[in-house]
N, CA, C and O atoms as CSV, one atom per row, in Angstrom:
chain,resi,resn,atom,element,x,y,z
A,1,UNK,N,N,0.836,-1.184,0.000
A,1,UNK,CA,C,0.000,0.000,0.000
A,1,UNK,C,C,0.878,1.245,0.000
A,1,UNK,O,O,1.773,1.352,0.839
A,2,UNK,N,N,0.652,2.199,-0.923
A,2,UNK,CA,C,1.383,3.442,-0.772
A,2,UNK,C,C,0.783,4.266,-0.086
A,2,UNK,O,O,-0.444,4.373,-0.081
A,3,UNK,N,N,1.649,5.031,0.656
A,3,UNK,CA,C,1.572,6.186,1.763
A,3,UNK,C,C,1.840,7.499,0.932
A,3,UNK,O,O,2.587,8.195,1.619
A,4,UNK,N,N,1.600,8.013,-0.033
A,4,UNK,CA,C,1.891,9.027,-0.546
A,4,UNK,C,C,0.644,10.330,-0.735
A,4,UNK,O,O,0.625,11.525,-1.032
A,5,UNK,N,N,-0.191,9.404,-0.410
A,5,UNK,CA,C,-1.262,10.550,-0.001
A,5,UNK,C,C,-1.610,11.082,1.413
A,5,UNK,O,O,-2.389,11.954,1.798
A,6,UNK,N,N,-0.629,10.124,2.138
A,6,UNK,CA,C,-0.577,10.417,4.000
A,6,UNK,C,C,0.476,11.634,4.345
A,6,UNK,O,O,1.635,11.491,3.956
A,7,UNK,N,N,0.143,12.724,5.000
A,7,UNK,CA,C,0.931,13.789,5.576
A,7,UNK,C,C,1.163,13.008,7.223
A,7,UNK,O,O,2.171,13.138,7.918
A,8,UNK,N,N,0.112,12.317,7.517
A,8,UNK,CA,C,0.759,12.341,9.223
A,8,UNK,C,C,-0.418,10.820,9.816
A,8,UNK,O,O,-1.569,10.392,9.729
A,9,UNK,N,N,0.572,10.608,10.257
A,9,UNK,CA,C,-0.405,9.100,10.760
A,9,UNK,C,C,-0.061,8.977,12.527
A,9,UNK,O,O,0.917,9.308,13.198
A,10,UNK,N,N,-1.377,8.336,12.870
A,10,UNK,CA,C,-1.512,8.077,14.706
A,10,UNK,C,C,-1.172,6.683,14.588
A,10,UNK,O,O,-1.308,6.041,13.547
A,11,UNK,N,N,-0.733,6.231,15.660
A,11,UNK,CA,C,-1.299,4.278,15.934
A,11,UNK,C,C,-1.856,5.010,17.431
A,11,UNK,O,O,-1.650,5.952,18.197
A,12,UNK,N,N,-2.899,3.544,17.151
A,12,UNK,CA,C,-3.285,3.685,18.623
A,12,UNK,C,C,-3.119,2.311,19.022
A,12,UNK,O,O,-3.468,1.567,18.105
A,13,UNK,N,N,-2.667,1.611,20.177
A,13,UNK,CA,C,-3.081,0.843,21.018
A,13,UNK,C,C,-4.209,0.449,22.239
A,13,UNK,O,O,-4.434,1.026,23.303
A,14,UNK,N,N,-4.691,-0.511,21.772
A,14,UNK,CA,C,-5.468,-0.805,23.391
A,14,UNK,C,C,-4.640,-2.600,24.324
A,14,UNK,O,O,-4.632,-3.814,24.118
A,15,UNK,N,N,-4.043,-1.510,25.429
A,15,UNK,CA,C,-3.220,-2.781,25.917
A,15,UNK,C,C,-4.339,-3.840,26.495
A,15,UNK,O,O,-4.217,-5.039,26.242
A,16,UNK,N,N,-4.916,-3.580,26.910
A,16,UNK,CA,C,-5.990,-4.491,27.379
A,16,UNK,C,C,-6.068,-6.058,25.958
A,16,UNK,O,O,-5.819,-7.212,26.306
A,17,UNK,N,N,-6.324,-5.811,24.958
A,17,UNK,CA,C,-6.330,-6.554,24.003
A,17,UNK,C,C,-5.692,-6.759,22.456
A,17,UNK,O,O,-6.042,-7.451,21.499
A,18,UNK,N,N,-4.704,-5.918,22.657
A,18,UNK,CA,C,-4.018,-5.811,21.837
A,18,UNK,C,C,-4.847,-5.106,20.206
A,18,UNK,O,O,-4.308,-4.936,19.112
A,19,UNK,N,N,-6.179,-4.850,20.588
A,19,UNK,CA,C,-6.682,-3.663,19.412
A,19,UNK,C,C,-5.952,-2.383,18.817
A,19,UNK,O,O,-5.518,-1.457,19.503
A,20,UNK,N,N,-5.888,-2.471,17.519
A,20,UNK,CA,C,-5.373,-1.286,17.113
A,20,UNK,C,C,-5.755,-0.163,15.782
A,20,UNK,O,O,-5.796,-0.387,14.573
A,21,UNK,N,N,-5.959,0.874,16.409
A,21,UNK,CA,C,-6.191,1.902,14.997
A,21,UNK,C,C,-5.232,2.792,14.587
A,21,UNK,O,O,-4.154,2.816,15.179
A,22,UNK,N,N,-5.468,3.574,13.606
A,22,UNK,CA,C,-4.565,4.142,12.634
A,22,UNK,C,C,-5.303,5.263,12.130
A,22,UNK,O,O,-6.426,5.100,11.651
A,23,UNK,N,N,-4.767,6.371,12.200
A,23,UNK,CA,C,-5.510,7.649,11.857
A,23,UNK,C,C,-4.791,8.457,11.115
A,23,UNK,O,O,-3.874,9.095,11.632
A,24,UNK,N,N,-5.064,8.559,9.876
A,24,UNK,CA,C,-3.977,9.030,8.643
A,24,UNK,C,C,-4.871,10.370,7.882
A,24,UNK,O,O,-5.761,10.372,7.032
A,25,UNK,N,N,-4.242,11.357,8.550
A,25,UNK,CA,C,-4.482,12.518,7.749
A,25,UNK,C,C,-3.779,12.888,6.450
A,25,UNK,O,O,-2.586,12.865,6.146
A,26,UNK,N,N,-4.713,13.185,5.873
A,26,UNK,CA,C,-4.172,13.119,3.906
A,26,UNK,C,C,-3.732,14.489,3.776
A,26,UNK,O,O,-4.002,15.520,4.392
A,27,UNK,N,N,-2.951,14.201,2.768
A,27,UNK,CA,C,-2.259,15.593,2.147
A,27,UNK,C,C,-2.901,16.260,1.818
A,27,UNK,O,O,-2.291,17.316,1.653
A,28,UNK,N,N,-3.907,16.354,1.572
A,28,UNK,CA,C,-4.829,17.699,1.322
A,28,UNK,C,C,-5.384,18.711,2.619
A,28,UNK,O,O,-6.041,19.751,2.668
A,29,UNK,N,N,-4.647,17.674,3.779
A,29,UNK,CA,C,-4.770,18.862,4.766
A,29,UNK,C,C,-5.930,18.519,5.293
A,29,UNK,O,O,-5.837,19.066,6.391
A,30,UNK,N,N,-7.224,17.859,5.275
A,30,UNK,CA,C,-8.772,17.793,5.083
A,30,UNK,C,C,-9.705,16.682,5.516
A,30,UNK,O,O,-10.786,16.634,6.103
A,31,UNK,N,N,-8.664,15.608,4.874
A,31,UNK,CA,C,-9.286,14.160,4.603
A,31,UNK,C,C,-8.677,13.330,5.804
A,31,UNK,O,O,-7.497,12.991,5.716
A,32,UNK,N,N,-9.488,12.950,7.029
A,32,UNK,CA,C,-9.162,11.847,7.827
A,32,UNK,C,C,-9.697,10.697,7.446
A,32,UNK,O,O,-10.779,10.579,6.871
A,33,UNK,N,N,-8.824,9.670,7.809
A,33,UNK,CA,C,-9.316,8.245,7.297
A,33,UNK,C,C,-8.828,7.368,8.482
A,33,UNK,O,O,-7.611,7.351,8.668
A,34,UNK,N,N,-9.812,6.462,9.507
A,34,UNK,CA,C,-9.549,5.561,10.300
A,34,UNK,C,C,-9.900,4.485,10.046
A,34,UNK,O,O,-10.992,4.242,9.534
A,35,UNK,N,N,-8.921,3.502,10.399
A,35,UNK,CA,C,-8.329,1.979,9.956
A,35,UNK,C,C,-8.461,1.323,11.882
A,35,UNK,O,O,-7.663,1.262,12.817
A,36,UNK,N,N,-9.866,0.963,11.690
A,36,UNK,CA,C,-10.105,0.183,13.267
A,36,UNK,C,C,-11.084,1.312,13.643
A,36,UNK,O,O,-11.580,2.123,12.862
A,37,UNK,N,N,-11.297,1.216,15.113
A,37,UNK,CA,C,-12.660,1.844,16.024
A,37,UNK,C,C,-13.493,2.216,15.468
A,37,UNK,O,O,-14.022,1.306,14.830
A,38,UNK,N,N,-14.134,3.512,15.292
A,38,UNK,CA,C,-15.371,3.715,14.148
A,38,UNK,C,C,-15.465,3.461,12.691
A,38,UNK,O,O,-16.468,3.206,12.025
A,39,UNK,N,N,-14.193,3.581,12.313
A,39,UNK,CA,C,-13.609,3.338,10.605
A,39,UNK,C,C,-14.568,4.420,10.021
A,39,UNK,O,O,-15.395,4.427,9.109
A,40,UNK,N,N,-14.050,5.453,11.048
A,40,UNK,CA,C,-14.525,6.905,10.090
A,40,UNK,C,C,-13.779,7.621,8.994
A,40,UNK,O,O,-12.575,7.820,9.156
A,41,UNK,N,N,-14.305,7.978,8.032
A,41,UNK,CA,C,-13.674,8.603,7.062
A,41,UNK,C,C,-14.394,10.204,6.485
A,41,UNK,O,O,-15.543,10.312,6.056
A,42,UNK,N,N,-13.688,11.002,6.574
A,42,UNK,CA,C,-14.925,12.559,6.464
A,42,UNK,C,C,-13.785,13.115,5.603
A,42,UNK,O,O,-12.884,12.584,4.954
A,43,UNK,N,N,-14.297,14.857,5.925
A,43,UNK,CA,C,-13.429,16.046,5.604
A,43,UNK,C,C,-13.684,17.093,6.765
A,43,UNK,O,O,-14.510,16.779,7.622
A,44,UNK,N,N,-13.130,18.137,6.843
A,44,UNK,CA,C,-12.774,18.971,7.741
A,44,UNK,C,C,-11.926,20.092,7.263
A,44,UNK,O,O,-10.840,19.794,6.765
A,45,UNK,N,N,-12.299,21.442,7.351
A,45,UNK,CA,C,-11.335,22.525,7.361
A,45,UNK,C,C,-10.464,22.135,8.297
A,45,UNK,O,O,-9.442,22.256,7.621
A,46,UNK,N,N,-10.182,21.853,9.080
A,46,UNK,CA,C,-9.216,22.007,9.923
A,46,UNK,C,C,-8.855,20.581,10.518
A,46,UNK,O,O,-8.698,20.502,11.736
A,47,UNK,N,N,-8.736,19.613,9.839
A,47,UNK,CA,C,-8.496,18.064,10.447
A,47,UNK,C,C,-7.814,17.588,11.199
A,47,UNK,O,O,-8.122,16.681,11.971
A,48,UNK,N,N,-6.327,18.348,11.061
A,48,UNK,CA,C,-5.133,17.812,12.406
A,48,UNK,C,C,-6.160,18.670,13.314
A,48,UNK,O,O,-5.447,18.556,14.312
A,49,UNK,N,N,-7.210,19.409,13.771
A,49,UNK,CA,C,-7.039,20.036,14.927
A,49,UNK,C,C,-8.335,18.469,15.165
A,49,UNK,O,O,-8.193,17.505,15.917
A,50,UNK,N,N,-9.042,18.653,14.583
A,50,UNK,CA,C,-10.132,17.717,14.835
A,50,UNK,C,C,-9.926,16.375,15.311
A,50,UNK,O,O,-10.576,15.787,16.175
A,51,UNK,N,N,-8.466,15.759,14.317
A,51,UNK,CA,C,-8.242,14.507,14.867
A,51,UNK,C,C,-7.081,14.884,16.621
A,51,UNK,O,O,-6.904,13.896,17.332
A,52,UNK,N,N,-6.709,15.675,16.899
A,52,UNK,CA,C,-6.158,16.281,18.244
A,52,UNK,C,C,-7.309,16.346,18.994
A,52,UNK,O,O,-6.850,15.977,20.075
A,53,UNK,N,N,-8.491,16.554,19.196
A,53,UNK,CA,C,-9.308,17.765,19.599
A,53,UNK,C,C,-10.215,16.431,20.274
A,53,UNK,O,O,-10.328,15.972,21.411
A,54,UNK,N,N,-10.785,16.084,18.929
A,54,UNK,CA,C,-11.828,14.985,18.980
A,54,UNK,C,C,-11.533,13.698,18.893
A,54,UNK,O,O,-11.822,12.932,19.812
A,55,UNK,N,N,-10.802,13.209,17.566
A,55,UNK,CA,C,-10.225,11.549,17.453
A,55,UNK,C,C,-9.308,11.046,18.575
A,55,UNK,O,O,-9.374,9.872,18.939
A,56,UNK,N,N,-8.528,11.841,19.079
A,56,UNK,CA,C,-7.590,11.025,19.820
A,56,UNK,C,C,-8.265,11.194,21.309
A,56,UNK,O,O,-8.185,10.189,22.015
A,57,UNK,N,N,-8.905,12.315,21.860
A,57,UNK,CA,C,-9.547,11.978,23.224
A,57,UNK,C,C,-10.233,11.014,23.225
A,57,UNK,O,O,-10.254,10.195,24.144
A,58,UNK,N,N,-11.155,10.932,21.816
A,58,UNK,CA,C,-12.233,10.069,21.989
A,58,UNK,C,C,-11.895,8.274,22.051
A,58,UNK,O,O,-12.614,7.316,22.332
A,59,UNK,N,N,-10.743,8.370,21.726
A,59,UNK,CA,C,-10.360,6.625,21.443
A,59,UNK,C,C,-9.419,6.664,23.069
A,59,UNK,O,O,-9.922,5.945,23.932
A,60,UNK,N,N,-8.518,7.211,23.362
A,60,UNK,CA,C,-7.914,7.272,24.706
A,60,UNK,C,C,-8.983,7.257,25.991
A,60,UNK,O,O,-9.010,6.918,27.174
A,61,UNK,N,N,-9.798,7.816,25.030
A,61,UNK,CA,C,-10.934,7.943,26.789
A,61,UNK,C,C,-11.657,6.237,26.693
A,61,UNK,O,O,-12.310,5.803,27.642
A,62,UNK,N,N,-11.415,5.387,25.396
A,62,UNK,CA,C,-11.701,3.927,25.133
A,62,UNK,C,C,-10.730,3.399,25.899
A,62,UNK,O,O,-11.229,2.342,26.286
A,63,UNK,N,N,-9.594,3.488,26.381
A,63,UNK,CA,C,-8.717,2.751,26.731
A,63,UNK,C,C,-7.338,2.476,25.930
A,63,UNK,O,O,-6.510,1.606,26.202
A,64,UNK,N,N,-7.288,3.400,24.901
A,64,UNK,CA,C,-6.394,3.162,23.583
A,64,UNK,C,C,-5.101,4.416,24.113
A,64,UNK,O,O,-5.134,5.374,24.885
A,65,UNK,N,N,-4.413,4.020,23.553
A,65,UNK,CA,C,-2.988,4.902,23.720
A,65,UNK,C,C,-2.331,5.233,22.646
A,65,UNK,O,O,-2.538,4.469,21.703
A,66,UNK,N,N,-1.410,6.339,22.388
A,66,UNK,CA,C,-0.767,6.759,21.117
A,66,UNK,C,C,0.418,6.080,21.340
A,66,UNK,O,O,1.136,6.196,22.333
A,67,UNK,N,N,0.666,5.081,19.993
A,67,UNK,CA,C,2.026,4.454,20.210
A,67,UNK,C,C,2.761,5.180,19.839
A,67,UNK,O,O,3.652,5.595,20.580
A,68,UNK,N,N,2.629,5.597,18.498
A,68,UNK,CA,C,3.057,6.394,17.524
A,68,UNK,C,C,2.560,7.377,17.188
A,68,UNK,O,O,1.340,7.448,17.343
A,69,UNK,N,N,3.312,8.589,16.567
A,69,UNK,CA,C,2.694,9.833,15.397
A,69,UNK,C,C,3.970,10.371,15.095
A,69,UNK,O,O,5.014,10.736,15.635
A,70,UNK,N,N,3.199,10.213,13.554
A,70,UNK,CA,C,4.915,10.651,12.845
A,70,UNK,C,C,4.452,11.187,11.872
A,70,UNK,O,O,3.331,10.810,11.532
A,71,UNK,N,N,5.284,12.497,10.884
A,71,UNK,CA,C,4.653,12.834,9.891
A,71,UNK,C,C,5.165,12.022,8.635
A,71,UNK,O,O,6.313,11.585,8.555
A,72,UNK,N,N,4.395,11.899,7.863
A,72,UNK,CA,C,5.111,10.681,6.620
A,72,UNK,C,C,5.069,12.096,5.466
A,72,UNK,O,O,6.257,12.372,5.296
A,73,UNK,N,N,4.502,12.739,4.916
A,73,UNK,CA,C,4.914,13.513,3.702
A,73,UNK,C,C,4.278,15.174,4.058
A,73,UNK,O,O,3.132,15.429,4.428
A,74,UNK,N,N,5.157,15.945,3.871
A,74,UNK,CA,C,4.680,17.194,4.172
A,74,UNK,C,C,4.533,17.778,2.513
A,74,UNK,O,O,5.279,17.932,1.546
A,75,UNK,N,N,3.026,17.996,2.866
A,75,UNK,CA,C,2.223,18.842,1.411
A,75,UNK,C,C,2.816,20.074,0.625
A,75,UNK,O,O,2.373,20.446,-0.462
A,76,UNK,N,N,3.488,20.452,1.051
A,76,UNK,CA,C,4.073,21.656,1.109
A,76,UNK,C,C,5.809,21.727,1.647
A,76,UNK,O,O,5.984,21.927,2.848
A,77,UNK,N,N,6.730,21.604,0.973
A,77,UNK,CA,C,7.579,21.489,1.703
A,77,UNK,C,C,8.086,22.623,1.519
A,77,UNK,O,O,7.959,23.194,0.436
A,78,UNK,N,N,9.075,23.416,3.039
A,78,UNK,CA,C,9.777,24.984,3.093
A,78,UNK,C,C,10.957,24.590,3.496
A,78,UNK,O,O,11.220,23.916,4.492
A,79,UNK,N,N,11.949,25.191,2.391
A,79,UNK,CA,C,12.983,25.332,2.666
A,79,UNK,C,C,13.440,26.161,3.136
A,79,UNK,O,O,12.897,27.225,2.839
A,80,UNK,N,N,14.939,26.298,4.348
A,80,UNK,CA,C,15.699,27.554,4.926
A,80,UNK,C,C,16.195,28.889,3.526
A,80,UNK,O,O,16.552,30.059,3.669
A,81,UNK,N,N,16.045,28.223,2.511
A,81,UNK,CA,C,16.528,29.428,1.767
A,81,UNK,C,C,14.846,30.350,1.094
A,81,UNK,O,O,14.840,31.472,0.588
A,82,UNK,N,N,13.681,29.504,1.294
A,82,UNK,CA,C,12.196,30.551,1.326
A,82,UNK,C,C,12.421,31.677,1.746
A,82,UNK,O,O,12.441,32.795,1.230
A,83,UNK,N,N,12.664,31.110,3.173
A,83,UNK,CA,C,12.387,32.498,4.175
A,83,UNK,C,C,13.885,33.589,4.067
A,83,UNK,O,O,13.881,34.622,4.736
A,84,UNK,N,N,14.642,33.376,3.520
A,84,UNK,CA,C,15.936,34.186,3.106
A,84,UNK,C,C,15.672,35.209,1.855
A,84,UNK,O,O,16.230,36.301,1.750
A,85,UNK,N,N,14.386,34.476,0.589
A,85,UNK,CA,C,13.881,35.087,-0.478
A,85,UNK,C,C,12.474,35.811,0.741
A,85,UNK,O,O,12.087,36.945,0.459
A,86,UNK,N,N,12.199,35.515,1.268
A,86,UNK,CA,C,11.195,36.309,1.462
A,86,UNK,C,C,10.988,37.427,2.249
A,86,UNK,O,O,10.030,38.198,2.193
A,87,UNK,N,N,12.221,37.476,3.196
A,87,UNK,CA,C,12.954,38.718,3.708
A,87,UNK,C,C,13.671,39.292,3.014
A,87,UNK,O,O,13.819,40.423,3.479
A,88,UNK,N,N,14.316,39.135,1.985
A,88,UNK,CA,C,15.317,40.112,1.293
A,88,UNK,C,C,14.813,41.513,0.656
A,88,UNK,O,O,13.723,41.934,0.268
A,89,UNK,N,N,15.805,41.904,0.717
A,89,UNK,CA,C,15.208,43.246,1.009
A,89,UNK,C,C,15.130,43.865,-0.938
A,89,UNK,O,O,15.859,43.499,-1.859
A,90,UNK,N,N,13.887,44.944,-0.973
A,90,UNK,CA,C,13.621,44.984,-2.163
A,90,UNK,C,C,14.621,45.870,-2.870
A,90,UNK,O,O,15.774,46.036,-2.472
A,91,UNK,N,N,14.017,46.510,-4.110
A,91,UNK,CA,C,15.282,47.377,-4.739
A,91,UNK,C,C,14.327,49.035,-4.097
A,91,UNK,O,O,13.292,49.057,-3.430
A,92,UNK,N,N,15.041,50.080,-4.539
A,92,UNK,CA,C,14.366,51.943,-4.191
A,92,UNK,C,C,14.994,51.912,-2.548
A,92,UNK,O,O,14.464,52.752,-1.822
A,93,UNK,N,N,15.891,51.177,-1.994
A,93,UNK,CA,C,15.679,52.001,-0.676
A,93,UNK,C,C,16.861,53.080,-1.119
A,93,UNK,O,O,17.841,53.129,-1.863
A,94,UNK,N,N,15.899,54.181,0.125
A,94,UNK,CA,C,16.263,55.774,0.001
A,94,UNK,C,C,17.807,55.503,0.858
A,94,UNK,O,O,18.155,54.532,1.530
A,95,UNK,N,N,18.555,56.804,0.520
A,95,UNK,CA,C,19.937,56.588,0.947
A,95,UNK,C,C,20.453,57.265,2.259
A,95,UNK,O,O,21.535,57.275,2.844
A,96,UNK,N,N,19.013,57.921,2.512
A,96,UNK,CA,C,19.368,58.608,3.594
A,96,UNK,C,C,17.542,58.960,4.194
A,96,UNK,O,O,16.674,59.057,3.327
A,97,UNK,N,N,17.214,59.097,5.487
A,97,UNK,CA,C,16.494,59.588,5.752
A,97,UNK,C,C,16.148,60.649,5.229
A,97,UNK,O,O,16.966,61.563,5.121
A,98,UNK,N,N,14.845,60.778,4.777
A,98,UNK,CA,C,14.349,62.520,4.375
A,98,UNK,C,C,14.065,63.555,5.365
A,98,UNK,O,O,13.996,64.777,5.231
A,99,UNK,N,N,13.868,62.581,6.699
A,99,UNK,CA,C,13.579,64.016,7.521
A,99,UNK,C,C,14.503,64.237,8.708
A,99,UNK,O,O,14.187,65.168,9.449
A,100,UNK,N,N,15.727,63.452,9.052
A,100,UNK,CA,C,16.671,63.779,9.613
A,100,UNK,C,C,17.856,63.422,9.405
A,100,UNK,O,O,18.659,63.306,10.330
A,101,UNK,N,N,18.197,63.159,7.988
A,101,UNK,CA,C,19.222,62.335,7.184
A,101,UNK,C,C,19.992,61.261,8.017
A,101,UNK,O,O,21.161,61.066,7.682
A,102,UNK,N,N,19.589,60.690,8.844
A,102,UNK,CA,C,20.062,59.019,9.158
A,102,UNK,C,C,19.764,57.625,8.270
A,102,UNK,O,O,18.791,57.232,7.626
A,103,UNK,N,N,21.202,57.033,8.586
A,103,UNK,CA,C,20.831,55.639,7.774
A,103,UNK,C,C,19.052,55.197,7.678
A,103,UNK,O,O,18.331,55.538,8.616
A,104,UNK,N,N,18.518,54.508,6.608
A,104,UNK,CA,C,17.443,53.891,6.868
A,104,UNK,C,C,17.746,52.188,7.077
A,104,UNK,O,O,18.865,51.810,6.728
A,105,UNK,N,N,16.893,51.269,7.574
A,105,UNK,CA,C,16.691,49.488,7.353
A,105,UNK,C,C,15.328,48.960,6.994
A,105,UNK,O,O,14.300,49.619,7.152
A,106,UNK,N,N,15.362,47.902,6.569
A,106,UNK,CA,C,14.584,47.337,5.812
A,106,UNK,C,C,13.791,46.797,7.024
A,106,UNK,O,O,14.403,46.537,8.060
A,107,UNK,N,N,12.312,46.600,6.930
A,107,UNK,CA,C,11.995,45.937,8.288
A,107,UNK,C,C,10.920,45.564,6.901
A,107,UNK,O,O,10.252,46.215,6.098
A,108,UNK,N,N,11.259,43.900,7.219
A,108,UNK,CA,C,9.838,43.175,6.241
A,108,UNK,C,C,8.378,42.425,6.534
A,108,UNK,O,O,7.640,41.635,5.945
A,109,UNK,N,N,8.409,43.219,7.921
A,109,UNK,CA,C,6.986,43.104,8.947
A,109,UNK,C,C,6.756,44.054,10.266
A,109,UNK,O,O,6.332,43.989,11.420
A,110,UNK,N,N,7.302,44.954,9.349
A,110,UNK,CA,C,6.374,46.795,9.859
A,110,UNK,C,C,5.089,46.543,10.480
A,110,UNK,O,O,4.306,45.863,9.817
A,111,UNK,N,N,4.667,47.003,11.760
A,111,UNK,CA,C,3.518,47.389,12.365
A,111,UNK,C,C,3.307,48.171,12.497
A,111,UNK,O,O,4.292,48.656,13.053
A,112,UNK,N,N,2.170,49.320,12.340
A,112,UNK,CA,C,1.537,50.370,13.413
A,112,UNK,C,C,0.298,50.120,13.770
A,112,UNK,O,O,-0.017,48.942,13.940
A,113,UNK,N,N,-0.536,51.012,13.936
A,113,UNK,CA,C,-1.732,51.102,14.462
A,113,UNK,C,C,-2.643,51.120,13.371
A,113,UNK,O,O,-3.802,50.781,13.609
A,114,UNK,N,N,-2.312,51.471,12.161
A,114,UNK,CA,C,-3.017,51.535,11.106
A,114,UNK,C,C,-2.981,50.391,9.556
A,114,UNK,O,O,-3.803,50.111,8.683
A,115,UNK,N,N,-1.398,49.951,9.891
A,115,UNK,CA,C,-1.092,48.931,8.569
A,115,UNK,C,C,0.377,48.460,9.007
A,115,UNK,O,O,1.166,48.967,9.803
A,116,UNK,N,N,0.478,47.174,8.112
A,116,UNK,CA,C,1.067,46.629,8.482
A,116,UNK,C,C,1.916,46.064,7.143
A,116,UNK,O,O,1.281,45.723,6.145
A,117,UNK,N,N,3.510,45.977,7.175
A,117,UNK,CA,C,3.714,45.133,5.666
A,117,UNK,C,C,5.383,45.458,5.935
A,117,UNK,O,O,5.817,45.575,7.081
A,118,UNK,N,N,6.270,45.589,4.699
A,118,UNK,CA,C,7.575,46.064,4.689
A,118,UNK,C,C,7.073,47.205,4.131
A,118,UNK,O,O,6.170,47.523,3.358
A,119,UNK,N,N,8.435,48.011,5.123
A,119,UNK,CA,C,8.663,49.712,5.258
A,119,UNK,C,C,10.712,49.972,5.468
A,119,UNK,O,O,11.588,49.497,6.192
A,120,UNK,N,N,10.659,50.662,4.709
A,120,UNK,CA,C,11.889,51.589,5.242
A,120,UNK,C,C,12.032,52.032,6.376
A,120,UNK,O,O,11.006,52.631,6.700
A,121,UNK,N,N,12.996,52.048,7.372
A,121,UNK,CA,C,12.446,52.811,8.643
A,121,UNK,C,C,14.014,53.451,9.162
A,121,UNK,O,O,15.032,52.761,9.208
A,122,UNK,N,N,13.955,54.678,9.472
A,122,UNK,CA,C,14.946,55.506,10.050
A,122,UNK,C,C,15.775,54.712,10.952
A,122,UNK,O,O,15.300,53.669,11.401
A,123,UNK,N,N,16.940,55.072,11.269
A,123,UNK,CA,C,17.616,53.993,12.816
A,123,UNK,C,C,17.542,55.579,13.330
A,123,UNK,O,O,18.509,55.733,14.075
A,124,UNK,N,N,17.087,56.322,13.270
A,124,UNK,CA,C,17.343,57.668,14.279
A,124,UNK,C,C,16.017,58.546,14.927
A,124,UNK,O,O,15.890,59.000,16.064
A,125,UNK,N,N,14.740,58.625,13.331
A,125,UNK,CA,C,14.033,59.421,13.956
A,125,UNK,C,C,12.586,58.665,13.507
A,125,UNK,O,O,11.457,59.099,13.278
A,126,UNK,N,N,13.209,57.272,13.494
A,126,UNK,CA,C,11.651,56.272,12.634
A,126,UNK,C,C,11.078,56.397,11.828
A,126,UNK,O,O,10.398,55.521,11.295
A,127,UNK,N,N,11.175,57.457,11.518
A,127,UNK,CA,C,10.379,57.766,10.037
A,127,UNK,C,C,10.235,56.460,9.269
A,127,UNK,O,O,10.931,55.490,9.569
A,128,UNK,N,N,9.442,56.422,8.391
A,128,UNK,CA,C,9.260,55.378,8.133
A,128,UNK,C,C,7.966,55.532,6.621
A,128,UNK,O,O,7.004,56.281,6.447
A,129,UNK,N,N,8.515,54.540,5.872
A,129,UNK,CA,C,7.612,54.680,4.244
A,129,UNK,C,C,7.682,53.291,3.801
A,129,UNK,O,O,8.733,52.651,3.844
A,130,UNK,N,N,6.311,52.702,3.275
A,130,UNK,CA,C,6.247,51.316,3.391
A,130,UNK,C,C,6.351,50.992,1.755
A,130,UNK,O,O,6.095,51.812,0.873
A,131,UNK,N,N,6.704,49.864,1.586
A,131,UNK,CA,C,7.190,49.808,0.591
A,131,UNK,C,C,6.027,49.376,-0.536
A,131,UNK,O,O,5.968,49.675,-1.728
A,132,UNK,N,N,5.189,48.622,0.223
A,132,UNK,CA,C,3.783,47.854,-0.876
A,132,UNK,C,C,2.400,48.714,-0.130
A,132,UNK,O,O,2.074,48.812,1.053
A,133,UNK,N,N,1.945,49.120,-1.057
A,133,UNK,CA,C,0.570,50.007,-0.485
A,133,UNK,C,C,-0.517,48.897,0.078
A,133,UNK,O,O,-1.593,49.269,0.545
């Protein structure tokens, strides 16, 4: 049987009799599928929380235990060099502050009170001009 549509699988045990299920959330993020106890199979916006939330209390409160959980294929895989492209800093930064000529830096998750994004921002008097409207 191939596992290539599985992102993350449970075992469960019941020591009492050696019963066992298997709870394999699919790569689509969505799709639970159980192998033993109810042999439920659905969808869900939010399924790892559901099978956390609901599937695994509900079989542990049976007498069943997590032997295992492991993730078998991540849907999406992120690499350390993503987040290196996704901070880097864009092209136009100004060379000097406009309103008290200090260095400016790149900040690529700017907050205020009003918006939020990458901004230029003063090291002296904050000023500050965001880069994506």
């Amino acid at each position: 049987m191939s596992d290539e549509h599985v992102q993350h699988t449970w075992n469960l045990v019941r020591d009492a009799d050696g019963d066992e299920i298997s709870i394999d959330l699919l790569t689509d993020g969505e799709t639970v599928q159980v192998d033993g106890g109810d042999g439920e199979s659905y969808s869900a916006v939010n399924a790892r929380r559901d099978i956390e939330e609901q599937l695994l209390p509900k079989y542990t409160g049976r007498g069943y235990r997590v032997a295992s959980a492991y993730a078998v294929n991540d849907p999406e895989p992120h690499t350390a060099d993503e987040a290196v492209v996704d901070d880097a800093e864009p092209d136009g930064r100004p060379e000097r502050c406009p309103e008290c000529g200090s260095p400016v830096e790149y900040e690529p998750r700017h907050c205020t009170d009003l918006r939020e994004g990458e901004a230029w921002l003063c090291t002296g008097c904050r000023w500050g001009r965001f880069v994506t409207a």
